[in-house]
LOZALO-428067 format. One line per field, with one value per residue (C-alpha): residue number from 1; residue in three letters; x, y, z. Coordinates in Angstrom, 1 decimal. Layout:
// LOZALO-428067
paro	c(NUM	...)
nutor	c(ala	...)
east	c(X	...)
north	c(Y	...)
up	c(Z	...)
***
This chain:
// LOZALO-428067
paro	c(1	2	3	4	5	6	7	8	9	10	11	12	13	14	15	16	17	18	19	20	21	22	23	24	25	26	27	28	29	30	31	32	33	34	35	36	37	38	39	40	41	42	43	44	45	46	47	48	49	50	51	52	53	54	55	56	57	58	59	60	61	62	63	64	65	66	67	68	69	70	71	72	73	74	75	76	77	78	79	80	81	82	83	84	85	86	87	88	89	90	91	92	93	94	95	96	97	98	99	100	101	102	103	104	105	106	107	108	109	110	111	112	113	114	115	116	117	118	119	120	121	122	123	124	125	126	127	128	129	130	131	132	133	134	135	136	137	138	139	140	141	142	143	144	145	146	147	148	149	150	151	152	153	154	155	156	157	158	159	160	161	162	163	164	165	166	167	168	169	170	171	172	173	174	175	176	177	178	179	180	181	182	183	184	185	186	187	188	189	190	191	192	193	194	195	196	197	198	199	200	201	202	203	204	205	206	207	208	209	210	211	212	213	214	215	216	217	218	219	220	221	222	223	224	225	226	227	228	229	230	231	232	233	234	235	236	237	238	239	240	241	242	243	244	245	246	247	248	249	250	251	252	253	254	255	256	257	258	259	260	261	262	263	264	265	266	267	268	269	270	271	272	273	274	275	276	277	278	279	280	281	282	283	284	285	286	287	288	289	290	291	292	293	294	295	296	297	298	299	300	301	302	303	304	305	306	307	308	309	310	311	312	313	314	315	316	317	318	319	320	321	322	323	324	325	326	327	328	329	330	331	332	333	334	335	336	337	338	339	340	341	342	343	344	345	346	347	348	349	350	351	352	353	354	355	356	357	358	359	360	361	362	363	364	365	366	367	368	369	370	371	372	373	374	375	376	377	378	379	380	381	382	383	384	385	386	387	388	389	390	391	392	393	394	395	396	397	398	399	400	401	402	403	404	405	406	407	408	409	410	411	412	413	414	415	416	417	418	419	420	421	422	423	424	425	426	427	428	429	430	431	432	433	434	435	436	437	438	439	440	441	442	443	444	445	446	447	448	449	450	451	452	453	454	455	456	457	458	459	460	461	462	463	464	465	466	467	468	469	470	471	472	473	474	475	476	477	478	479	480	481	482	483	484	485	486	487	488	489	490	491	492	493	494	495	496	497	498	499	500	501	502	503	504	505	506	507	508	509	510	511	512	513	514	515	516	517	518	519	520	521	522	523	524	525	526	527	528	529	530	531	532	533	534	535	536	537	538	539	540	541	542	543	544	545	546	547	548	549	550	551	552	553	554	555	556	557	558	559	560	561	562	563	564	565	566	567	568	569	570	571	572	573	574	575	576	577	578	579	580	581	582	583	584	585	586	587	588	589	590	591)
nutor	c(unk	unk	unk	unk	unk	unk	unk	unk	unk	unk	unk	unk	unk	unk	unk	unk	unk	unk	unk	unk	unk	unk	unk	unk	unk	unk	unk	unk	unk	unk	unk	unk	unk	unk	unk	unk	unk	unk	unk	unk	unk	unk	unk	unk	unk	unk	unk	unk	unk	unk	unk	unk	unk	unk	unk	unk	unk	unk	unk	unk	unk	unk	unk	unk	unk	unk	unk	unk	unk	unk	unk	unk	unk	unk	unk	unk	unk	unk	unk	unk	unk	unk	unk	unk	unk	unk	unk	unk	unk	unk	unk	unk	unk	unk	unk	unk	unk	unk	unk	unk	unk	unk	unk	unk	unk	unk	unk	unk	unk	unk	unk	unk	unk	unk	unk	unk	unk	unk	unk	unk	unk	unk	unk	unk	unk	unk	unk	unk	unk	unk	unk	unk	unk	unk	unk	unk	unk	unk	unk	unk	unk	unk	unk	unk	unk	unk	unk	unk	unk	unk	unk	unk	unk	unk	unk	unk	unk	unk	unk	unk	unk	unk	unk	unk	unk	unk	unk	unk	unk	unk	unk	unk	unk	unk	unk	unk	unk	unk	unk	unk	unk	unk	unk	unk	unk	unk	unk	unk	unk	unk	unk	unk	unk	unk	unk	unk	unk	unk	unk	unk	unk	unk	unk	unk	unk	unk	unk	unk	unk	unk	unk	unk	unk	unk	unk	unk	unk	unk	unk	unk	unk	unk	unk	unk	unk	unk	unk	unk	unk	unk	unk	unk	unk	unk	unk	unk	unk	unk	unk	unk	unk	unk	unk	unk	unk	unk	unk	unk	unk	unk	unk	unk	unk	unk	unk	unk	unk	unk	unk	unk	unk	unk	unk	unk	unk	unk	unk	unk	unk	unk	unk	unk	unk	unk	unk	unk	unk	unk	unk	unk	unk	unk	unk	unk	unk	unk	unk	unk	unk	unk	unk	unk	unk	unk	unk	unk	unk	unk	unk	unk	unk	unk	unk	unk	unk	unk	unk	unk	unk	unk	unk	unk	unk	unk	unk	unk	unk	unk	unk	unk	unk	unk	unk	unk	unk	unk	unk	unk	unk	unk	unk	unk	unk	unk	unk	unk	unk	unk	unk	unk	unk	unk	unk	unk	unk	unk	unk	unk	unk	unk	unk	unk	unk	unk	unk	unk	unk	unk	unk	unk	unk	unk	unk	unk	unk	unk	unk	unk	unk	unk	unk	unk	unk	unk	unk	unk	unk	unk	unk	unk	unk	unk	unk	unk	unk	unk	unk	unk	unk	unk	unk	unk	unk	unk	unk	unk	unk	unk	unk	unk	unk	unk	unk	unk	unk	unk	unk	unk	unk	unk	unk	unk	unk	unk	unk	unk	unk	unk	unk	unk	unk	unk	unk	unk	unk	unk	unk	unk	unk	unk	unk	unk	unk	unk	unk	unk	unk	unk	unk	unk	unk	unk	unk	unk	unk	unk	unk	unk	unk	unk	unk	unk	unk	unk	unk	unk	unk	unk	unk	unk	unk	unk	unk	unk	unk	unk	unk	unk	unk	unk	unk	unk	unk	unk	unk	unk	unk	unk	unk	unk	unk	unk	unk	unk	unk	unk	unk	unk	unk	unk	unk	unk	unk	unk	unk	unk	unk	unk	unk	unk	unk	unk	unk	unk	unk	unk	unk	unk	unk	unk	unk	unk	unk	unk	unk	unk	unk	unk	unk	unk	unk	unk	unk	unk	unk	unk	unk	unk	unk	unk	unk	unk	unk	unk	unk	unk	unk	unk	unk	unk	unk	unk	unk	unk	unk	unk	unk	unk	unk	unk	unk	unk	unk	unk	unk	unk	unk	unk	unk	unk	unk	unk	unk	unk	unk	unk	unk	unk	unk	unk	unk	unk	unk	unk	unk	unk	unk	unk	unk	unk	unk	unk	unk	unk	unk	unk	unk	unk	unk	unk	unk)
east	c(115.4	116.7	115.0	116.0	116.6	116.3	117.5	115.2	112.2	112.4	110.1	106.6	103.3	101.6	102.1	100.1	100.8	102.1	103.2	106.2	109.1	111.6	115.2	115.4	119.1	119.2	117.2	118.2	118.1	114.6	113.4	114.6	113.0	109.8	110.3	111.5	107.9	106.7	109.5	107.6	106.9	110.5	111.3	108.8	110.4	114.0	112.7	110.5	114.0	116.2	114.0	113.5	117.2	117.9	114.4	115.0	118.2	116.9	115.1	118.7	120.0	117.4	117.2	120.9	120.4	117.2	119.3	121.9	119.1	117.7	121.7	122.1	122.3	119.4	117.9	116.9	113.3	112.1	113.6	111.7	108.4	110.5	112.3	109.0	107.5	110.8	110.6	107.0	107.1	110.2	108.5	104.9	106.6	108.7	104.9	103.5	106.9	106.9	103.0	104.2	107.1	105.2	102.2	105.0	106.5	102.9	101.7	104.9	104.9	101.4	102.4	105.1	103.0	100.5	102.3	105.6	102.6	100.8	104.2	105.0	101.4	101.6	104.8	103.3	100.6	103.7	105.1	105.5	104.1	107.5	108.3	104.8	105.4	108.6	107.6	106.3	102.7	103.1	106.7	105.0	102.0	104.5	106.7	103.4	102.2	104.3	107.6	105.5	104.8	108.2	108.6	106.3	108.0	111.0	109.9	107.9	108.7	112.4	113.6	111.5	113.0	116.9	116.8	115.1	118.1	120.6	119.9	120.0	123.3	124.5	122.3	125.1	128.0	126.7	125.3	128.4	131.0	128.9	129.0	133.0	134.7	136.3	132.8	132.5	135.1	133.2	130.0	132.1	134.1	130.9	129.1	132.1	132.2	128.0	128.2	130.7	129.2	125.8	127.9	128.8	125.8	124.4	126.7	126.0	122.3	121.8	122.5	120.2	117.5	117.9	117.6	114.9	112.5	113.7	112.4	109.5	109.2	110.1	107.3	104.5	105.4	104.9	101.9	100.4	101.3	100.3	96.5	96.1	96.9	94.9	92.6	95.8	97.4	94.6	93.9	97.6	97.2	100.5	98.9	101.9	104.7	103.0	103.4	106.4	107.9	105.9	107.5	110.8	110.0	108.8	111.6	114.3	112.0	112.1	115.7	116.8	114.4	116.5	120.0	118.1	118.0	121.2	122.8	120.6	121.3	124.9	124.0	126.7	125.8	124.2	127.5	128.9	126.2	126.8	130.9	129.7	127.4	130.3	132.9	131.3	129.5	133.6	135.1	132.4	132.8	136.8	136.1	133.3	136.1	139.3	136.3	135.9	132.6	129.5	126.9	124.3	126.7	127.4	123.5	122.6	125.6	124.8	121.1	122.7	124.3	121.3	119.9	121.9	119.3	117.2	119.4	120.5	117.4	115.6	118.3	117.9	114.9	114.8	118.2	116.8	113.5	115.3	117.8	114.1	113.1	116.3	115.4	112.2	112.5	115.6	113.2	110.7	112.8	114.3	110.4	110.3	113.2	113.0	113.4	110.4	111.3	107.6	106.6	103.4	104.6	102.8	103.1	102.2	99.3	96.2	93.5	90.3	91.6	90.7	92.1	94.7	97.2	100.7	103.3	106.4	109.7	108.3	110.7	110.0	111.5	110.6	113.1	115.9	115.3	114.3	112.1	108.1	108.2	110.6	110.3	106.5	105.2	101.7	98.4	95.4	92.9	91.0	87.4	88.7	88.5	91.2	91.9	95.2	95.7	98.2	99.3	99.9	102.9	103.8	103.1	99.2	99.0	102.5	101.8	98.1	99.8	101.9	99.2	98.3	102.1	101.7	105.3	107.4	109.0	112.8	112.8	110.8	107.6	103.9	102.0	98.1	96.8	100.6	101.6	104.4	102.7	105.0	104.5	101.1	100.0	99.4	96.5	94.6	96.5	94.5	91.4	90.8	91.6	89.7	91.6	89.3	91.4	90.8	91.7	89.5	89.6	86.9	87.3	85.2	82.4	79.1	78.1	77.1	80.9	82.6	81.1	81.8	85.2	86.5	83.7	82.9	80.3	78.1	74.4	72.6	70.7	74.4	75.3	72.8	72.5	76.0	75.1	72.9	74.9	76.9	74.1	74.9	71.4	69.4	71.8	72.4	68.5	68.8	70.5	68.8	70.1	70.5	73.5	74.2	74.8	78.7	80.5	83.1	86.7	88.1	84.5	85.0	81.0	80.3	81.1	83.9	81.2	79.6	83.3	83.9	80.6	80.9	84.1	82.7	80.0	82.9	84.6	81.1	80.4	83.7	83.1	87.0	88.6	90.3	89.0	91.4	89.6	92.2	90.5	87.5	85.2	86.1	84.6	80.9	78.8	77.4	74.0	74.9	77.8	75.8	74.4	77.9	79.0	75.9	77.3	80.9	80.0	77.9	80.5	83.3	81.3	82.9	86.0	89.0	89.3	92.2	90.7	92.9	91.4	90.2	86.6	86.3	82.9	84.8	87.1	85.0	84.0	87.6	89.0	92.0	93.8	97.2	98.6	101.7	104.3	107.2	106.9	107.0	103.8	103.7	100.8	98.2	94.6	91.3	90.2	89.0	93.0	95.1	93.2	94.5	98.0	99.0	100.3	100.4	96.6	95.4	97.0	95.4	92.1	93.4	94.2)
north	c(187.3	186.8	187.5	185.6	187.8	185.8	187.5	189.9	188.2	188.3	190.3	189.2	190.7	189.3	188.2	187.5	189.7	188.2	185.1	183.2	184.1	181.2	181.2	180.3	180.4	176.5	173.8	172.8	176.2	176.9	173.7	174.1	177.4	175.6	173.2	175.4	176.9	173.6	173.1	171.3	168.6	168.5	167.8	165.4	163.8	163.4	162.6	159.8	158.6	158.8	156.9	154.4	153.7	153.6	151.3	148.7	148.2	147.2	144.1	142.2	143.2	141.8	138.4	137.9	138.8	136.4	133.4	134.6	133.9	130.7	129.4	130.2	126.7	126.4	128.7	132.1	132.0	134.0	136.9	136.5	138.2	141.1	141.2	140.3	143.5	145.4	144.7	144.8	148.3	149.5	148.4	150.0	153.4	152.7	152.0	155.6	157.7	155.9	157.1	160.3	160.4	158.9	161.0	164.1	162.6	162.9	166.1	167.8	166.3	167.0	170.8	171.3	170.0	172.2	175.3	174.5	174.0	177.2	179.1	177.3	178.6	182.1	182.4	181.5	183.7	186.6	185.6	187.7	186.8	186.7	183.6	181.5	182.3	180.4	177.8	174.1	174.3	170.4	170.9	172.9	171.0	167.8	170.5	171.6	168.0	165.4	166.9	168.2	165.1	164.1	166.1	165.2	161.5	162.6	163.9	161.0	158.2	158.7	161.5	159.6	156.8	157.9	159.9	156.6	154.6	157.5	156.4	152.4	153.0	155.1	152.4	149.6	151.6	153.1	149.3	147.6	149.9	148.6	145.0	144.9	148.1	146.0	145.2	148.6	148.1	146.4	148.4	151.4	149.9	149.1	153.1	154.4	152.2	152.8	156.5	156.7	153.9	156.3	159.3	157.6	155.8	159.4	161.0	158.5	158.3	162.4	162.7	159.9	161.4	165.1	163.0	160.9	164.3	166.1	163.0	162.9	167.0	166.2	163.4	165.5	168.7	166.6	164.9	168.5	169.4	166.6	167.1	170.6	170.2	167.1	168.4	169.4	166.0	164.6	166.9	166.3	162.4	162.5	159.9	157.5	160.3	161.3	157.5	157.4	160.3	159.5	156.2	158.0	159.8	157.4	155.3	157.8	157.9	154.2	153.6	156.5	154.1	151.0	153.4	154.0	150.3	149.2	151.8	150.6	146.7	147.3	148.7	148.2	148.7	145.1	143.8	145.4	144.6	140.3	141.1	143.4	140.4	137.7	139.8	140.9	137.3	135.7	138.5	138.5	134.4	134.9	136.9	134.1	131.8	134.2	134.4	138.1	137.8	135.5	133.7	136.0	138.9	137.8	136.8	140.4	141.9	139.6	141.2	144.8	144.2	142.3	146.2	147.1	145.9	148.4	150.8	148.9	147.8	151.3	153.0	151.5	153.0	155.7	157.7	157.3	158.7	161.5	162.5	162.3	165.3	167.0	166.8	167.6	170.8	171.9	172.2	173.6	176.4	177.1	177.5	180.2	182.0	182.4	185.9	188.2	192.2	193.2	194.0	194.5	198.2	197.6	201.2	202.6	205.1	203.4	206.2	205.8	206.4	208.8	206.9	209.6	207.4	208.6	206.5	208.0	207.0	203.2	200.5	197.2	193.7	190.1	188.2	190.9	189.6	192.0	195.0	194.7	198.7	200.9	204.6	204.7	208.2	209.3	210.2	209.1	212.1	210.5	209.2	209.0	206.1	205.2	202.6	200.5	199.5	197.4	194.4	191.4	191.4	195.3	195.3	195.8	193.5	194.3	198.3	197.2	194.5	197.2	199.5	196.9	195.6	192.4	193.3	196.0	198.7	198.0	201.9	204.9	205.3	204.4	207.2	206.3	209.5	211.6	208.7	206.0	202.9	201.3	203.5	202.3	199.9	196.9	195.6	199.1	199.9	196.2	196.9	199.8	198.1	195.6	193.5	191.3	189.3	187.5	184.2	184.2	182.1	180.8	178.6	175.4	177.1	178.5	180.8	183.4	182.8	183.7	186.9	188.1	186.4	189.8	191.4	188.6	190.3	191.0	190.3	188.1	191.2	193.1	190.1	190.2	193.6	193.3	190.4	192.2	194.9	192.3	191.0	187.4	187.4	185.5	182.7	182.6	181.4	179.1	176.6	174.3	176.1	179.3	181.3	178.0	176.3	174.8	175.6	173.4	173.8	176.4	177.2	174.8	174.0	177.4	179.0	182.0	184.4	183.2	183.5	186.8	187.9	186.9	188.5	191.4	191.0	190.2	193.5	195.5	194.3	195.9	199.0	200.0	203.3	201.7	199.6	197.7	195.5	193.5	192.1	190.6	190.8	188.8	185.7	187.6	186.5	189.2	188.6	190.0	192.9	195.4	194.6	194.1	197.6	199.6	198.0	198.3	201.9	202.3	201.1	203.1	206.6	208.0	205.8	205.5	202.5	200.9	199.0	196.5	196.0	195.4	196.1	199.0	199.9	200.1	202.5	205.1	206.1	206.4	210.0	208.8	205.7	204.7	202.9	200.3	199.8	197.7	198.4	202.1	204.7	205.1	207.6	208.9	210.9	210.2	208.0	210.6	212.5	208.8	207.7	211.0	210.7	207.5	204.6	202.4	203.1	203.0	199.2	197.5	198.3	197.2	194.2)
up	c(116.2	112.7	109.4	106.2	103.7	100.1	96.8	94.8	92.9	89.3	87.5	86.9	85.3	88.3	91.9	94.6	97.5	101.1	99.8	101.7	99.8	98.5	97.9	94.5	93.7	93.4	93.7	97.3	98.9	97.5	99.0	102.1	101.9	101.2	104.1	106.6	106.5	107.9	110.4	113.4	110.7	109.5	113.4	114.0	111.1	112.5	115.9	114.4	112.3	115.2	117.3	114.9	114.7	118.3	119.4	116.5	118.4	121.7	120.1	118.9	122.3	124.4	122.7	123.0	126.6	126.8	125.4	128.2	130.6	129.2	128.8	132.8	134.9	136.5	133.0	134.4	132.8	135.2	133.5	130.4	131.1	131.7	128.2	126.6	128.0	127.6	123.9	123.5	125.0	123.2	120.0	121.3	121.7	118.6	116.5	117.6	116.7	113.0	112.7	113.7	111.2	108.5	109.2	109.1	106.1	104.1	105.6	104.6	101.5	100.4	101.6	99.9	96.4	97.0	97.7	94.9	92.0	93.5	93.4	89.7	88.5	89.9	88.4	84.5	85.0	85.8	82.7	79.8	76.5	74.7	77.3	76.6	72.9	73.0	76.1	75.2	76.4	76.8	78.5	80.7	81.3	82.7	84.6	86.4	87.1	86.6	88.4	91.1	92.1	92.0	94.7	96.5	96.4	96.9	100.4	101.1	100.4	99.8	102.0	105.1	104.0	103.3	106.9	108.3	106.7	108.2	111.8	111.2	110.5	113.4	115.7	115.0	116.0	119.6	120.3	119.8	121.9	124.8	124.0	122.8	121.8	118.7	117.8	116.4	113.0	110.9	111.1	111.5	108.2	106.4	106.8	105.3	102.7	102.2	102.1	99.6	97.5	97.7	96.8	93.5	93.1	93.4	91.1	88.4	89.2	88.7	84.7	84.1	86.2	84.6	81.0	82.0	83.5	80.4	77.6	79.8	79.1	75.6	75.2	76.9	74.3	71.5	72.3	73.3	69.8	68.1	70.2	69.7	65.9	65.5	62.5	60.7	61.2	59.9	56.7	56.1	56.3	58.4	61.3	60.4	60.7	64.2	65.6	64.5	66.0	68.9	69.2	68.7	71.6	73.8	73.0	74.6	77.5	77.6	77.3	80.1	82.6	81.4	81.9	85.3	86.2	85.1	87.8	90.0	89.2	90.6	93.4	95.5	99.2	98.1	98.1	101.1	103.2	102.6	103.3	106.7	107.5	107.6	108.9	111.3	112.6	112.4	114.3	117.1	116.7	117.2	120.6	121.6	121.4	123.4	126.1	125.8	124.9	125.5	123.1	123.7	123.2	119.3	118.7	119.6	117.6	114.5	115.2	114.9	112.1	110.5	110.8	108.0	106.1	106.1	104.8	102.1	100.6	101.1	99.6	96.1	95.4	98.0	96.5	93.0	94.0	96.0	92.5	90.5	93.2	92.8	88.9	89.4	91.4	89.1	86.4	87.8	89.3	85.7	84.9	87.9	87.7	83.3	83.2	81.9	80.8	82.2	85.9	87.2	88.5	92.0	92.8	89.5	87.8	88.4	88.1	85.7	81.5	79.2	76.8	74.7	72.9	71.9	70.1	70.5	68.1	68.7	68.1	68.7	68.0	69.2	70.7	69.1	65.7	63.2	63.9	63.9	64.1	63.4	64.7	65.0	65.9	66.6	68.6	69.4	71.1	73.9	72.7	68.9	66.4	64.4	61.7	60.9	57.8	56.0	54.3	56.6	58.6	58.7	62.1	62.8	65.4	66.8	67.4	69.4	72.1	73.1	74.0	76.7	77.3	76.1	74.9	75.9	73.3	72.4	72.5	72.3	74.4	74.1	76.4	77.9	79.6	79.3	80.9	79.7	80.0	82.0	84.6	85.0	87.5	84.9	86.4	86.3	82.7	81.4	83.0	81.1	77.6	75.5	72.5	70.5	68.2	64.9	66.6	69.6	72.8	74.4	77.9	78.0	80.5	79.9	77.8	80.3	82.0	78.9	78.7	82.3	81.6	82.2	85.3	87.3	89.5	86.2	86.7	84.3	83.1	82.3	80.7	78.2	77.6	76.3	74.3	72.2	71.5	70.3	68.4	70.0	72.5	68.9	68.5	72.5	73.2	70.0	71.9	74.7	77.9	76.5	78.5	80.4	77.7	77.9	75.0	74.1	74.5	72.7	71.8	68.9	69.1	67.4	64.5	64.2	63.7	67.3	68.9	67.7	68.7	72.2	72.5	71.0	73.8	76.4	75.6	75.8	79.3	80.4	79.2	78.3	77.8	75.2	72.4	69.6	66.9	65.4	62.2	64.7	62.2	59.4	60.4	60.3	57.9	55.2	56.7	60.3	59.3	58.7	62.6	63.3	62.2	63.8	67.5	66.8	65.8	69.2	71.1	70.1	70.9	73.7	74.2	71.9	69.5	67.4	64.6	62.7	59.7	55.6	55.5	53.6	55.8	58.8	57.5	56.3	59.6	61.4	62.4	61.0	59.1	59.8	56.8	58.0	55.2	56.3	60.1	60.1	59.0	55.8	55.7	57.2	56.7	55.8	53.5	50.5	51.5	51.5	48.6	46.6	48.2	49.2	46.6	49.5	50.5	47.0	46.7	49.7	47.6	44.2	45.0)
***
C-alpha cells in the first residue's frame, strides 16, 4: 500500500490535530487532494457520466432501427413492443445512474465546502497577528464565503456537468463505426475542433474570472470598511465620497461580468455544432444514396449527432463556472499557504508558570520597518509588579505582545520561567497570561459568556465572584436579565468603563501567572478608580503584572517602572529614585 506524502505544512499558531492533510502546492493538486478523500463519490460520478453518454445513444439507434421495421413490406410492427421496452428500459436504468451521479455530484460537493471552509478557518485562526494586521477583514470575509461556494459550483453543477458533456462526445464516435466506418469523420472532426475551441475559450475565460473574484474581494473589503467605520463616516459627513467609491467599486465588478459574457457570446462550439449537424446529415445522405447505408441508418446517425447538444450548450456555462472554481480555490489557497513566522511548538514547555520575566537584548520590528524596540534588557522576579511608562509610541504596547507571542522578536530573547518563549508550547505559554487592552473586545453574547470567554467550564458562582473583583457585579444586575443579558456587538451597548471592567473580570476568572494592563483603565470613571485600583492591586498579589500605564496611582505601588524613550529603556527605579534621576520620568508628569 502506498502512502501520499504532501509537502510540509506551513507554520501556524494553531492546528487541529488529525486532520486529512492537503497538497497545497497549487490549486488543482490540493483539490484533488480534497476529493480523493471522498473517492467512492468521485467514481460514482464517472460511472453515472459514462453511462449517461453510452444509454442516450441507444435511443437514436433504436428509432432508426424502428423506422427500418415500420419501412419493411409487409411493416414489421411486430417488432415495436420490443424497442419500446428496449428504450424504455435503457432510459429506466439510464434515470437511476443520473440520480446516482447527481446525488454524487451534491454530496461531494457539499463535502468538499464544508471541509475547504473548515481548513480555510483553521488556518486564520493559525495566523499570526502581523498577517491579520495587514489582511482585508472584508477580503477575507468573501474568500471565506463567497469563493467557497464557488467551489462548491464548480463541482456541481459544472464539473458534473463538463464530465457529463465528456462522454456525449465519445458516444457519437463508438456509435457510428458500427453503422458506417466513414460515419465516424465528422463527429471525430467536430471533438477535435470542440476541445481545442474549450482550451481557448478556457484560456481566455481564466483572466477574467481571477479579475472578477478579485473586484468581488475588492468590493466586500471596502464595504467592511466603510461598516465598521460607519460613525466616522458619518462625523466626517463623507456619505457621498463612500457611494461614490462604492459605485467605483461595484462598477469594476460589473464590467468584469460584462468581459465575462462577451467571451461567452462567441462561444464557438455554438458554431461548430450547426457545421457538424449538416455535414454530418449530407455525408450520411451521400451513402443513403451509393446504397451503403439504409434510411433508418442516417435517422439514427443524425440522432447521434443531435447528442452533441448537450455538450455544447452545458459547456457555456459549465467551463465558466468550473474557471470561477479554479479562481476561487486559487485564492483561497494563497489565504492558506500566507506564510506566518510563529508555530504553535506542539512539543514545547507546557508546565504551570511562575511567571519570572526576562528581556534579553530585545529587538523587534513590524513588518522590517523601523524598530519598535531596540536592545531591550531586563527582569521581571516571578510574583512582581511592574510599571511601563512612556510617551505614546516608544513601544509600551510592543514590548507586552511579545511576552505572549503575539509577535515574534527580530532578535534577542524574551525568557518565561528560564525559558525562551518560543520554546513553549503556545497554547500552555497563553493560558497562563492575561492582556487587557485599552481597546477592548467584546463578542455579541451574554454577559456571563464574555466573562468565561477565556474558562468555559466556569460556574455561574466563579463567574461572579470574578465580577466583583472587577467591580462589574452592580452594573451587571442593573440591566433586565442580569448576566444573560446580550450585549451588543462589539459590546457597543455599554460604556468603556463597562468593557474594561468585564475584561478586567475576564482576566480574574483565569487566574494568570502573568498579568499586563495596557492602559485598561482609562476609560474608568473617577467615581469607580479608586474601586478599580483596590482590585487591580488584589489581583496582582501573588502573580507577576506588566502595567502599561499614566495614572500616577497606579505607579506608586510598582516594584519597579520601566520608562520607554524611543524604543529602548531609558531608565528605571522607583518612583521617589526616577523622579531624582530621570529627565525623561520627570516629563511624562510635567506635561
Amino acid at each position: 500500500m502506498t502512502t501520499t506524502v504532501f509537502p510540509a505544512q506551513p507554520a501556524a499558531e494553531f492546528t487541529l490535530p488529525h486532520r486529512h492533510r492537503t497538497d497545497r502546492r497549487t490549486p488543482l493538486r490540493w483539490l484533488l487532494s480534497h476529493v480523493w478523500r471522498y473517492w467512492p463519490l468521485a467514481i460514482m460520478l464517472f460511472i453515472g457520466a459514462a453511462s449517461n453518454g453510452a444509454l442516450a445513444a441507444v435511443v437514436p439507434i433504436v428509432i432508426g432501427d424502428a423506422f427500418e421495421a415500420i419501412m419493411q413490406s409487409p411493416p414489421r410492427t411486430d417488432l415495436l413492443l420490443g424497442f419500446a421496452l428496449l428504450i424504455i428500459g435503457s432510459q429506466g436504468i439510464r434515470s437511476l445512474l443520473q440520480f446516482a451521479r447527481n446525488f454524487s455530484a451534491e454530496w461531494l460537493g457539499q463535502l468538499l465546502e464544508r471541509n475547504i471552509r473548515e481548513e480555510l478557518y483553521v488556518s486564520l485562526l493559525g495566523k499570526s497577528m502581523t498577517f491579520h494586521s495587514l489582511q482585508s477583514v472584508g477580503d477575507t470575509m468573501a474568500r471565506a464565503t463567497n469563493d467557497v461556494r464557488e467551489i462548491n459550483l464548480m463541482f456541481n453543477p459544472g464539473l458534473n456537468l463538463v464530465i457529463g458533456a465528456a462522454m456525449f462526445l465519445f458516444s457519437p464516435l463508438f456509435a457510428s463505426l458500427a453503422i458506417h466506418p466513414a460515419l465516424v469523420l465528422t463527429p471525430l472532426l467536430f471533438t477535435i475542433a470542440y476541445f481545442l475551441s474549450i482550451w481557448q475559450y478556457l484560456a481566455e475565460l481564466a483572466p477574467v474570472t481571477r479579475e472578477l473574484r478579485h473586484s468581488f474581494g475588492t468590493l466586500n473589503s471596502r464595504l467592511s470598511e466603510a461598516l465598521d467605520g460607519i460613525e466616522t463616516v458619518k462625523g466626517a459627513a463623507q456619505e457621498k465620497e463612500e457611494v461614490q467609491l462604492f459605485k467605483a467599486n461595484a462598477n469594476r465588478f460589473r464590467a468584469a461580468y460584462i468581459r465575462e459574457g462577451y467571451i461567452e457570446a462567441r462561444f464557438l462550439p455554438m458554431l461548430l455544432m450547426g457545421l457538424a449537424e449538416a455535414a454530418g446529415l449530407w455525408h450520411s445522405l451521400a451513402l443513403y444514396q451509393q446504397g451503403q447505408i439504409v434510411l433508418g441508418q442516417v435517422i439514427a446517425y443524425f440522432g447521434l449527432l443531435m447528442l452533441f447538444g448537450f455538450p455544447v450548450h452545458t459547456s457555456l456555462f459549465a467551463y465558466s463556472q468550473v474557471s470561477l472554481g479554479v479562481a476561487s480555490a486559487r485564492r483561497i489557497l494563497e489565504l492558506i499557504n500566507n506564510e506566518t513566522d510563529l508555530d504553535q511548538n506542539i512539543a514545547g514547555y507546557g508546565g504551570e508558570m511562575k511567571g519570572d520575566i526576562e528581556f534579553r537584548n530585545v529587538t523587534f520590528a513590524y513588518d522590517k520597518n523601523e524598530p519598535a524596540l531596540q536592545e531591550v534588557s531586563f527582569h521581571i522576579p516571578a510574583g512582581r509588579t511592574v510599571a511601563i511608562v512612556g510617551q505614546t509610541g516608544v513601544g509600551k504596547t510592543s514590548l507586552a505582545k511579545l511576552v505572549n507571542r503575539t509577535y515574534d522578536v527580530t532578535s534577542g530573547q524574551v525568557l518565561v520561567d528560564g525559558a525562551d518563549v518560543r520554546d513553549w508550547n503556545l497554547e500552555a505559554l497563553r493560558r497562563h497570561i492575561s492582556i487587557i487592552e485599552q481597546d477592548i473586545f467584546l463578542f455579541s453574547r451574554s454577559i456571563a459568556d464574555n466573562i468565561a470567554f477565556g474558562k468555559k467550564d466556569a460556574s455561574r458562582a466563579e463567574i461572579e465572584i470574578a465580577a466583583q473583583q472587577a467591580q462589574a457585579h452592580e452594573f451587571i444586575m442593573e440591566f433586565q436579565e442580569g448576566y444573560d443579558t446580550v450585549i451588543g456587538d462589539r459590546g457597543v451597548t455599554l460604556s468603556g468603563g463597562q468593557r474594561q471592567r468585564l475584561a478586567l473580570a475576564r482576566a480574574f476568572l483565569t487566574d494568570p501567572a502573568i498579568l499586563i494592563l495596557d492602559d485598561s483603565t482609562s476609560a474608568i470613571d473617577s467615581a469607580t478608580e479608586d474601586l478599580i485600583q483596590r482590585a487591580i492591586y488584589a489581583a496582582a498579589k501573588g502573580r507577576t503584572t506588566m502595567m502599561i500605564t499614566h495614572r500616577l496611582s497606579q505607579i506608586r505601588w510598582a516594584d519597579l517602572i520601566l520608562v520607554m524613550r524611543s524604543g529602548r529603556v531609558a531608565a528605571s527605579g522607583s518612583h521617589e529614585e526616577l523622579m531624582q534621576s530621570s529627565k525623561a520620568y520627570r516629563r511624562i508628569f510635567s506635561e
